[in-house]
C-alpha positions in Angstrom: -33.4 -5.3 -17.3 -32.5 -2.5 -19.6 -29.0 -1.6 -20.0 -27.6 2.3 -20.6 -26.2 0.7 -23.8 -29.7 -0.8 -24.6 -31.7 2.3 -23.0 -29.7 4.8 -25.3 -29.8 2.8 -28.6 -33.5 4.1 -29.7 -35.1 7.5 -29.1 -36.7 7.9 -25.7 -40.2 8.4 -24.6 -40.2 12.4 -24.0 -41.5 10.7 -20.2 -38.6 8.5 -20.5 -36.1 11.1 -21.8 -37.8 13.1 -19.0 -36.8 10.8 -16.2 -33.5 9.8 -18.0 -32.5 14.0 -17.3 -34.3 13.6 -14.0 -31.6 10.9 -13.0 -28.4 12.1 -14.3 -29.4 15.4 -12.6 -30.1 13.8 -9.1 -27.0 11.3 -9.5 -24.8 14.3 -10.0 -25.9 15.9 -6.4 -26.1 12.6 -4.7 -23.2 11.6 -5.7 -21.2 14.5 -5.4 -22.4 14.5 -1.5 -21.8 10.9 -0.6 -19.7 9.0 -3.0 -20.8 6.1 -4.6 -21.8 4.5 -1.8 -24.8 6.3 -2.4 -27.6 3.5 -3.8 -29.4 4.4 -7.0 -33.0 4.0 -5.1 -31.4 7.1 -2.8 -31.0 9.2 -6.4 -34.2 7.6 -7.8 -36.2 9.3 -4.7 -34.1 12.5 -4.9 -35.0 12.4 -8.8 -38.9 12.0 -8.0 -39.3 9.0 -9.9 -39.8 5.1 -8.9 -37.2 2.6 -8.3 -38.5 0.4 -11.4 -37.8 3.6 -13.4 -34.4 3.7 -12.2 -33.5 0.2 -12.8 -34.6 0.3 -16.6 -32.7 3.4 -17.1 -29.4 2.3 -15.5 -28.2 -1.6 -14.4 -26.8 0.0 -11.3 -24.9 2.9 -9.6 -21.8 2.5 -11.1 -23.6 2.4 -15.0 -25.3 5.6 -13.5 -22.0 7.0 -12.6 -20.2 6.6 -15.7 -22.7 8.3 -17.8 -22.8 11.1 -15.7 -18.9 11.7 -15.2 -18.0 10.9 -19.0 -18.0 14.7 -19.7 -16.6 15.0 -16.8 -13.4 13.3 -17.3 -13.1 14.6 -21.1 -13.3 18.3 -19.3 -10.3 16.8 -17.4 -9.1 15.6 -20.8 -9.3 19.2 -22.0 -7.6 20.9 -18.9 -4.6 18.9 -18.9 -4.1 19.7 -22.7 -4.7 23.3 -21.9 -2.1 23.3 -19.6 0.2 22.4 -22.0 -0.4 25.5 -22.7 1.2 27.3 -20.2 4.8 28.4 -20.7 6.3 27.6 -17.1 6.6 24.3 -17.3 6.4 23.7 -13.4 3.2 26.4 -13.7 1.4 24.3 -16.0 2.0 20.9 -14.2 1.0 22.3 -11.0 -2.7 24.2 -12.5 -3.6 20.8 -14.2 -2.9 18.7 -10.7 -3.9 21.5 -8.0 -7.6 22.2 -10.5 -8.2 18.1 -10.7 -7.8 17.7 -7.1 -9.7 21.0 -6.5 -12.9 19.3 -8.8 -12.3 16.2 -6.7 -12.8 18.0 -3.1 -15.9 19.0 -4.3 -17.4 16.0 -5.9 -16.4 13.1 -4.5 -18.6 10.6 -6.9 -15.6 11.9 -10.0 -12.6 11.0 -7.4 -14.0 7.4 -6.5 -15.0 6.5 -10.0 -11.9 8.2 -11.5 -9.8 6.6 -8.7 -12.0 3.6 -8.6 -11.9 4.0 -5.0 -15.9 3.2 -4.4 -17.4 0.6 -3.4 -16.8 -2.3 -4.7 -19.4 -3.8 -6.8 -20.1 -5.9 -10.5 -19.2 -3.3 -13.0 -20.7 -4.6 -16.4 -17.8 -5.1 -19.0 -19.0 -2.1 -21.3 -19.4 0.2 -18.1 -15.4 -0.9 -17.2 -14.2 -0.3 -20.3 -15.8 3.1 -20.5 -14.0 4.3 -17.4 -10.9 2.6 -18.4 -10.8 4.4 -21.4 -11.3 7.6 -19.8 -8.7 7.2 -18.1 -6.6 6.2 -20.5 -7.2 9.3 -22.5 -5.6 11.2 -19.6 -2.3 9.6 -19.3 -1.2 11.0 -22.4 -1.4 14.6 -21.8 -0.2 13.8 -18.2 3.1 12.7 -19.5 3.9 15.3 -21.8 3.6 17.8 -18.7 5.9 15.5 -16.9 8.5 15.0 -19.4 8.0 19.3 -20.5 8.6 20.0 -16.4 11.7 17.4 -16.2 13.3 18.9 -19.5 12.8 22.0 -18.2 14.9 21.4 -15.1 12.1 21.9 -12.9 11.2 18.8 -12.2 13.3 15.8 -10.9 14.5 13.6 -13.5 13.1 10.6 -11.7 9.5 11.6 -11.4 7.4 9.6 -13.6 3.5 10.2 -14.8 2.7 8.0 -12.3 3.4 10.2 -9.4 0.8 12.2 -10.5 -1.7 10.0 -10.5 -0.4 8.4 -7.2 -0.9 12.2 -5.5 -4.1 11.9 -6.4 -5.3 9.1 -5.5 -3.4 10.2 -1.8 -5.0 13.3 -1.7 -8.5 11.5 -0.9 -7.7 11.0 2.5 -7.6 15.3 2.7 -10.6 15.9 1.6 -12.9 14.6 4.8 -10.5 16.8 6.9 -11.5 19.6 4.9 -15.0 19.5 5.1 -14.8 19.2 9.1 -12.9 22.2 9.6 -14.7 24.3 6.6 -11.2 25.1 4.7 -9.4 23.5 1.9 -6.6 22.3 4.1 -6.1 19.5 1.3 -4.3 22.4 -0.6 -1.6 22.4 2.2 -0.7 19.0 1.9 -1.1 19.3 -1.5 1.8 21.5 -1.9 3.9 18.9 0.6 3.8 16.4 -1.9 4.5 18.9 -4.8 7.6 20.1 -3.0 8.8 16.4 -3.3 8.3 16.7 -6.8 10.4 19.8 -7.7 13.9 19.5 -8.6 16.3 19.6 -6.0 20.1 18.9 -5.1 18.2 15.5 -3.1 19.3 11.8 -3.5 17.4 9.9 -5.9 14.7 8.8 -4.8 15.4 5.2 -2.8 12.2 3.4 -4.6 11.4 3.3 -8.8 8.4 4.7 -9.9 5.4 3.0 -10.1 4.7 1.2 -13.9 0.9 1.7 -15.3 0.1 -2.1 -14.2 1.8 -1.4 -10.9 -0.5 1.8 -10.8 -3.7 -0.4 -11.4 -2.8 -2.8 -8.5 -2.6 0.6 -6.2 -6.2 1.3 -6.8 -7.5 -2.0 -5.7 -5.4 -1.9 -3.1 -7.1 1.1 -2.2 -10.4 -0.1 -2.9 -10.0 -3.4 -0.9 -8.3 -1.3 2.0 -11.4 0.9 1.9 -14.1 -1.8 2.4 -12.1 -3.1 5.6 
């Protein structure tokens, strides 16, 4: 079977290319609909192309689902560094968190894989390490908005870079709500847990923040917690 990393390291067929496009394009719908639970023969069909076709493009959903959200997370990438941009501190650490779970009400394929809340199935080592590393890239820029927003008196000294990450892996459980109803209600609990986040005269907070490893062990938590 025919790996993305194989698939990609020639030129395509212009059929192949062809149904490569065909692919990424149907993924992006189905899996922005449904999540990853999704199966690739349900974006194969939507694609117009045959199951066999599918299977010697991609090894399986989640291969399919990293190529498609790669650009995805790096336009992440970009917004957080943009909003370093910003001169209220608080301003720009609220625009990069309120637009990221804004993209992730509306496509809830980039919040599982990002969140690695789908379901759970054998990710090939490359296809980890892709989405790893994506992630990875965002943790930097994260921080800096943290630490601008805590120097900056705005935010409260104990917050930590993995709050923000934590709020959005919460804010998953809004989005459903919002769909039944037909109105971003996610945005009002997303400015509940903001509010916890701005600096205040309250106690510290009566539990430490969460380390990266710690924040790693959340999402299979969550993952695990999902599939019962």
């Amino acid at each position: 079977m025919t790996s993305t990393s194989e698939s990609t390291s020639r030129p395509l067929r212009r059929d192949a290319a062809r149904n490569r496009r065909a692919l990424l394009d149907a993924g992006r719908e189905v899996f922005a609909a449904r999540g990853l639970e999704a199966t690739l023969d349900e974006v194969a069909r939507a694609a117009g192309v045959g199951v066999g076709t599918a299977y010697r493009h991609f090894a399986n959903k989640q291969e399919l689902a990293a190529a498609i959200f790669s650009d995805d997370f790096e336009q992440l990438v970009e917004s957080a560094n943009g909003a370093l941009d910003i001169d209220d501190p608080w301003e720009a650490l609220v625009t990069f968190i309120e637009g990221t779970v804004a993209r992730h009400a509306k496509d809830r394929g980039l919040y599982e894989i990002m969140m690695d809340t789908g379901p759970a199935i054998e990710k090939p080592v490359h296809v980890h390490g892709r989405v790893e590393t994506m992630r990875d890239a965002l943790l930097g820029p994260i921080t800096a908005l943290v630490e601008h927003a805590k120097k900056a008196g705005c935010l409260r000294s104990d917050a930590s870079p993995t709050d923000v990450a934590a709020i959005l892996l919460i804010m998953g459980a809004a989005y459903s709500p919002s769909e039944a109803v037909g109105r971003p209600v996610w945005r009002r609990y997303l400015w509940l847990l903001l509010d916890g986040l701005r600096s205040t005269s309250c106690p510290k907070l009566p539990v430490g923040a969460l380390e990266v490893e710690e924040l790693d062990a959340a999402f299979a938590a969550a993952e695990k917690h999902k599939k019962h």
